[in-house]
C-alpha positions, -999 to 999 in steps of 0.1 A, spaced: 546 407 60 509 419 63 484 389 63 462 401 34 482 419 2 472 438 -20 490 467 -42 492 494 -12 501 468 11 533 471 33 546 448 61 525 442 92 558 460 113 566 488 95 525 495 95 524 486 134 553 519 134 532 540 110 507 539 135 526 547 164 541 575 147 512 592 138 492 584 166 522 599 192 526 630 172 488 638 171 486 630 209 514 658 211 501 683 195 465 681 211 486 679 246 507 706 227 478 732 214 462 723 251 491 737 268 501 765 247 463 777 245 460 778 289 490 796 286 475 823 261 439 821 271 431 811 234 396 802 232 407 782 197 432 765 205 410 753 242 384 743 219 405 727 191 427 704 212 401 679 224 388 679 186 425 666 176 423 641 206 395 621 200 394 628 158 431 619 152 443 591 182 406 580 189 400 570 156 437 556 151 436 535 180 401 514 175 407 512 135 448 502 142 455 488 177 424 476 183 423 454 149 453 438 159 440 429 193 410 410 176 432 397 149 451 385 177 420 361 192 411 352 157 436 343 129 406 345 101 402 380 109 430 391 82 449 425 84 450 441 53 480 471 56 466 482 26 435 496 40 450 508 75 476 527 53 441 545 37 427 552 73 457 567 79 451 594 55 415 592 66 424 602 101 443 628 87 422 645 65 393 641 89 418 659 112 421 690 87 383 690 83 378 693 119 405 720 124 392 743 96 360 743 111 370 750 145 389 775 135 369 792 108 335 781 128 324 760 99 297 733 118 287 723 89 317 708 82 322 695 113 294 674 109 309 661 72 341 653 92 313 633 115 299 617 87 328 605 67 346 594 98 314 572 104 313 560 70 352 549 77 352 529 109 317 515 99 337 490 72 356 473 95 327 471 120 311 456 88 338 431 83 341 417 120 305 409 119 309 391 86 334 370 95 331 363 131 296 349 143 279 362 173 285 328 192 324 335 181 326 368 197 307 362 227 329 332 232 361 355 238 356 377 268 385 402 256 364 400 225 337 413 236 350 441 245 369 447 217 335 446 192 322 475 214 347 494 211 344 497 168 304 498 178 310 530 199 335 547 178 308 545 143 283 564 171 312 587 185 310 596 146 278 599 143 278 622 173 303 647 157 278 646 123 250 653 149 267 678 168 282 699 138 242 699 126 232 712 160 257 737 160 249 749 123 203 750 131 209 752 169 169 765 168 158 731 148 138 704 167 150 674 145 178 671 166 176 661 202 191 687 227 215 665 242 234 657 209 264 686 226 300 694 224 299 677 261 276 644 251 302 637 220 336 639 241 321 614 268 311 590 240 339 596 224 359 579 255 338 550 259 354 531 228 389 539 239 381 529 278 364 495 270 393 486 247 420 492 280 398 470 296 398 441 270 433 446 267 442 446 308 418 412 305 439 396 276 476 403 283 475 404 320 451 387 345 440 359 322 477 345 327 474 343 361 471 313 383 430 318 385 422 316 352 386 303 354 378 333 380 397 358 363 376 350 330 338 348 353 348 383 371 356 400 335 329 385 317 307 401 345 326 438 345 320 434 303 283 434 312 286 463 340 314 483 323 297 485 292 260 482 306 267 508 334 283 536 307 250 529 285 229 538 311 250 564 330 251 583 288 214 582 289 210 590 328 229 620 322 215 634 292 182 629 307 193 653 338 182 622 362 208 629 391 199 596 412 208 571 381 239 590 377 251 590 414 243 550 414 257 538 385 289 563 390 288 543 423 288 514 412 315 519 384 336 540 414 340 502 433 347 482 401 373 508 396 388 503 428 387 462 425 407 466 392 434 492 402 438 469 439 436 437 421 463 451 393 485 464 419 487 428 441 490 413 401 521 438 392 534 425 426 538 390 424 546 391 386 571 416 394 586 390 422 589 367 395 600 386 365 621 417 351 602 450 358 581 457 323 578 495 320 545 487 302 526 472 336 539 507 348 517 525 325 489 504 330 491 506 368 494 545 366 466 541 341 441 527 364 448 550 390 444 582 371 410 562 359 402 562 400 405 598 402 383 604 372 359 583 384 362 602 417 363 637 403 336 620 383 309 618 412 321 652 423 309 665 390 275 652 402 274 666 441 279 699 423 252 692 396 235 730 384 208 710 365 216 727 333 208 704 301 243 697 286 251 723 257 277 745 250 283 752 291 288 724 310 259 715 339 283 723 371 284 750 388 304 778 380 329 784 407 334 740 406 345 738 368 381 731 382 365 695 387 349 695 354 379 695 338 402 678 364 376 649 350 384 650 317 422 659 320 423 627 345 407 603 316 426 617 286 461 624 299 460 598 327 434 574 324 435 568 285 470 578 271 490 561 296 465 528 293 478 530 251 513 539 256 513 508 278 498 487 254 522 501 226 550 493 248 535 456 244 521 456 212 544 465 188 575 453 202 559 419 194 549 426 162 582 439 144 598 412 162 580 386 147 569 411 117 533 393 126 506 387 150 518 352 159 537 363 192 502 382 203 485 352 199 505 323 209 535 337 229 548 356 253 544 394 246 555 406 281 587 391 279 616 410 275 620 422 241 634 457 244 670 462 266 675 476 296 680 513 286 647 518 262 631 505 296 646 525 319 640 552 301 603 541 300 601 540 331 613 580 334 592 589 308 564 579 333 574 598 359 578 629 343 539 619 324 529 614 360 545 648 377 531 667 347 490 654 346 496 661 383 506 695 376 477 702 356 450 686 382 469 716 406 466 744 382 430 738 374 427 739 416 446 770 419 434 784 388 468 792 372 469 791 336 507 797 335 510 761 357 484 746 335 504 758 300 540 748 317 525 710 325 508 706 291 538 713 271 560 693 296 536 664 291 534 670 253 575 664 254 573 636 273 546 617 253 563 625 221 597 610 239 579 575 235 582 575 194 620 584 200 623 560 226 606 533 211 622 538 181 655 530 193 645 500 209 629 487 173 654 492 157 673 476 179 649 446 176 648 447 144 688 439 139 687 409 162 664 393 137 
């Protein structure tokens, strides 16, 4: 049952499935609207699909997953199923706010969805802080990560509230230039990035032989990772194009000592164990977070020093890398980091119908059969073939390829609810 009751409460499982629900049907239809929108060269539905993105699953997965993952560290951190059951609805009215005023280009409500989305995720940012000390999460390296990530999501909100404003009085000096459509999506990826990483940290290396080295080289990469995407955010909206090809640099090789170090991990744990289709994800994950990173310094060699606003400050006949970026981070880099962890996460939790096997067992062993993994594991490849796909239309500039891949991928992230439905279920019995 959930660890804190109250009326509205239901069990910690059958919230942990509530959120996977929701959160795989909202990444569809973003992934969904994305597709169908290339494919009719609708200027709503291209600018409505990130909105749905970051508004319904970004939200969902720091206020959800990521509650569970601190939970997880510390067992005085309740989870009250109650109150995620109202963020739920939350999310999803947030989610019609946003959508009307896209669609009926109302800023004004934009920036109400902004601020009641910020008034939202800042209670539970309230609540970690009241109950764990400073010392306490500074102590946990996966931590650490994890209080940034509810830090950055109340300023991702208060970006939307900033940028509906500048949208509504775009003449008004009270609010700086760089509060843009472009400056809100990057912010708006930081939280979910930064809880991957915490994540990767928790349920992966720190179990390896090298414990002690494993917990110095992340507690270093918490300082860079989250240091280095400060600075490259201010860097950038400052229009200072040697901080931004340094720091991108610098993050470019920390990439590449994650996804070379995860790969010789995956290896040897692989040599010893079943193949876990979630590892899969995570692998895929990091690489697709290499090529944003690369396509990510590309965007700089092709820099038009234009201050960010409604048109992004590349040059014109390069915006295939612009948005080979972004598509890299949020179909590659992000999505398959979560449906990994969900793969992980909530397998554990309806099996126990608590957090205890997240804190003190073994969540990568093998919980779900042979056929929900397999099937994992083909749901990848098609994810995979598809991002690829829409990496080669942006090249080619074919919006018929580029609608055809997004509503592939659409299908085959929605296949993880029915997928890992089946395998709960299946769990669930064996109880």
């Amino acid at each position: 049952m959930s660890e804190n009751k109250n009326q509205f409460s239901i069990g910690l499982d059958s919230m942990a499935r509530i959120y996977m629900s929701v959160s795989v049907l909202i990444m569809t239809i973003a992934a969904f609207l994305g597709g169908i929108g290339a494919w009719t060269d609708s200027h709503v539905l291209d600018t409505l699909h990130p909105y749905i993105f970051f508004v319904g699953f970004g939200n969902l997965a720091i206020l959800i997953l990521n509650r569970y993952l601190i939970a997880a560290v510390y067992a005085d951190l309740k989870i009250d199923t109650g109150r995620q059951m109202r963020q739920v609805y939350a999310v999803l009215f947030s989610l019609l706010m946003v959508s009307v005023s896209v669609v009926y280009d109302q800023p004004l409500l934009k920036a109400a969805t902004g601020l009641f989305l910020m008034w939202v995720a800042l209670f539970p940012a309230i609540d970690i802080v009241r109950t764990l000390s400073l010392s306490r999460i500074w102590k946990e390296v996966s931590v650490r990560y994890y209080i940034f990530d509810v830090i950055f999501l109340v300023n991702a909100n208060l970006g939307l509230f900033a940028l509906g404003l500048k949208e509504a009085f775009p003449d008004t000096g009270l609010i700086p230039f760089f509060v843009t459509q472009s400056a809100y999506f990057l912010g708006s990826s930081f939280p979910l990035s930064i809880s991957v990483m915490g994540f990767l940290y928790t349920y992966a290396w720190r179990r390896s032989d090298k414990k002690e080295l494993i917990r110095m080289l992340f507690s270093i990469w918490s300082y860079v990772f989250v240091g280095g995407v400060l600075v490259f955010l201010v860097a950038i909206l400052m229009g200072h194009y040697p901080g931004m090809m340094i720091i991108s640099h610098i993050l470019l090789f920390g990439v590449m000592a994650l996804l070379g170090g995860f790969a010789v991990y995956l290896n040897r744990f692989f040599a010893k164990n079943f193949h876990h289709p979630a590892l899969a994800w995570l692998l895929s994950g990091l690489a697709m977070l290499l090529a944003t990173s690369a396509y990510g310094i590309f965007n700089i060699y092709f820099y038009d020093k234009i201050p960010f606003g409604s048109v992004p400050p590349i040059r014109a006949s390069k915006m295939w890398i612009y948005h080979s970026h972004t598509h890299a981070a949020l179909m590659g880099w992000i999505t398959f980091s979560f449906i990994g962890m969900i793969y992980i996460v909530l397998p554990s939790i309806v099996k126990s119908g608590s957090l205890d096997l997240l804190r003190s067992g073994n969540p990568m062993e093998k919980l779900l059969d042979n056929a929900v993994m397999t099937h994992a594991f083909r749901q990848l490849t098609v994810a995979l073939i598809a991002t690829s796909g829409v990496m080669v239309a942006f090249w080619i500039e074919s919006g018929l390829l580029l609608g055809l891949c997004g509503v592939v991928y659409s299908g085959s992230v929605y296949y993880l609810r029915v997928n890992l439905s089946r395998g709960l279920n299946q769990l669930k019995g064996k109880k």
